[in-house]
C-alpha positions as CSV (number, residue, x, y, z in Angstrom):
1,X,9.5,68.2,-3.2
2,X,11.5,69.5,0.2
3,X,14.0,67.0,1.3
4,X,13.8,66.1,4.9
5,X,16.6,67.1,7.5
6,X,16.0,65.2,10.7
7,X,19.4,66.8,12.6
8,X,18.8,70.3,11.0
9,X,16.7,71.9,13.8
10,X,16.1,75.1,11.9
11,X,14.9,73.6,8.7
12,X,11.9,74.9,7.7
13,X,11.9,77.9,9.7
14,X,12.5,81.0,8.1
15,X,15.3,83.6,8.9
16,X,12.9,86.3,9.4
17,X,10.7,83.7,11.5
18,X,13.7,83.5,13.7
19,X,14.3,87.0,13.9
20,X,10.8,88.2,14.7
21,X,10.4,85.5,17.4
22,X,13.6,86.3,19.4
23,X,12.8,90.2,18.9
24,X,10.0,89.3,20.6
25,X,12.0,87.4,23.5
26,X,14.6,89.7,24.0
27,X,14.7,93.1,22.1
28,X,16.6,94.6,19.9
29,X,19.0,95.5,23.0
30,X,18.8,92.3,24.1
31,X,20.0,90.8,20.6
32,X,22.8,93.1,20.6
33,X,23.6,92.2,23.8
34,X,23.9,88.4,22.7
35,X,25.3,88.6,19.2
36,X,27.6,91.9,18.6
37,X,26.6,93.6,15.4
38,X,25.3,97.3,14.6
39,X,22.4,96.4,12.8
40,X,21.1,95.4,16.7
41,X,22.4,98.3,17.9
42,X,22.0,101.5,15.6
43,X,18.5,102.2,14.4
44,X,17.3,98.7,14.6
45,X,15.2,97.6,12.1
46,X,13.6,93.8,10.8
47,X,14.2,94.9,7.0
48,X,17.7,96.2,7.7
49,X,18.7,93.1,10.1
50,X,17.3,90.5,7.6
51,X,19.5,92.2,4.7
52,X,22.9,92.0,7.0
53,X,22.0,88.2,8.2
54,X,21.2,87.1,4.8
55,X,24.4,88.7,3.5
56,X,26.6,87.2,6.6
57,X,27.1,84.1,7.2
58,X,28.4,84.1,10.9
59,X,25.8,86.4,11.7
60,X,22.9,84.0,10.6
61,X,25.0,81.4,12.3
62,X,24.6,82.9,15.6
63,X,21.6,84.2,15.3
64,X,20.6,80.5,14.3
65,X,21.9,79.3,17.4
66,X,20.1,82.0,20.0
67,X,17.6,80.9,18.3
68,X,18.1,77.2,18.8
69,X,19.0,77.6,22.3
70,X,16.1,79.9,23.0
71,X,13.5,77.7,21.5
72,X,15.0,74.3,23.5
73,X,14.9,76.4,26.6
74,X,10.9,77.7,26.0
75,X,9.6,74.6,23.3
76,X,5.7,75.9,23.9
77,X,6.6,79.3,22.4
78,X,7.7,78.7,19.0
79,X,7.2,80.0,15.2
């Protein structure tokens, strides 16, 4: 049974969910521009960008909160 989190705003929303939907909003230049990491910026990839975040934790941080702020600032277009 999943456990609810009320204050978690990214519960149930998967990394590559995340990913794919602020691809989608700004790019993969437009990611690097917002969160500093080579995996944005040197042959961009989904795989290769889900393998850093997962293995990052400041990295899925921040890309947890783009995401957060993204999805507050446009609430009809959302994963």
């Amino acid at each position: 049974m999943q456990e609810q989190q009320p204050n978690n705003p990214v519960h149930g929303v998967k990394l590559a969910d995340m990913l794919q939907y602020l691809f989608e909003v700004y790019g993969w230049e437009g990611l690097a521009d917002r969160i500093n990491v080579r995996c944005f910026k040197f042959e961009p990839s989904v795989n290769s960008s889900l393998a850093f975040l997962r293995k990052t934790p400041w990295a899925k941080e921040e890309l947890q909160k783009l995401y957060i702020h993204t999805v507050t600032r446009n609430p009809t277009k959302r994963f």
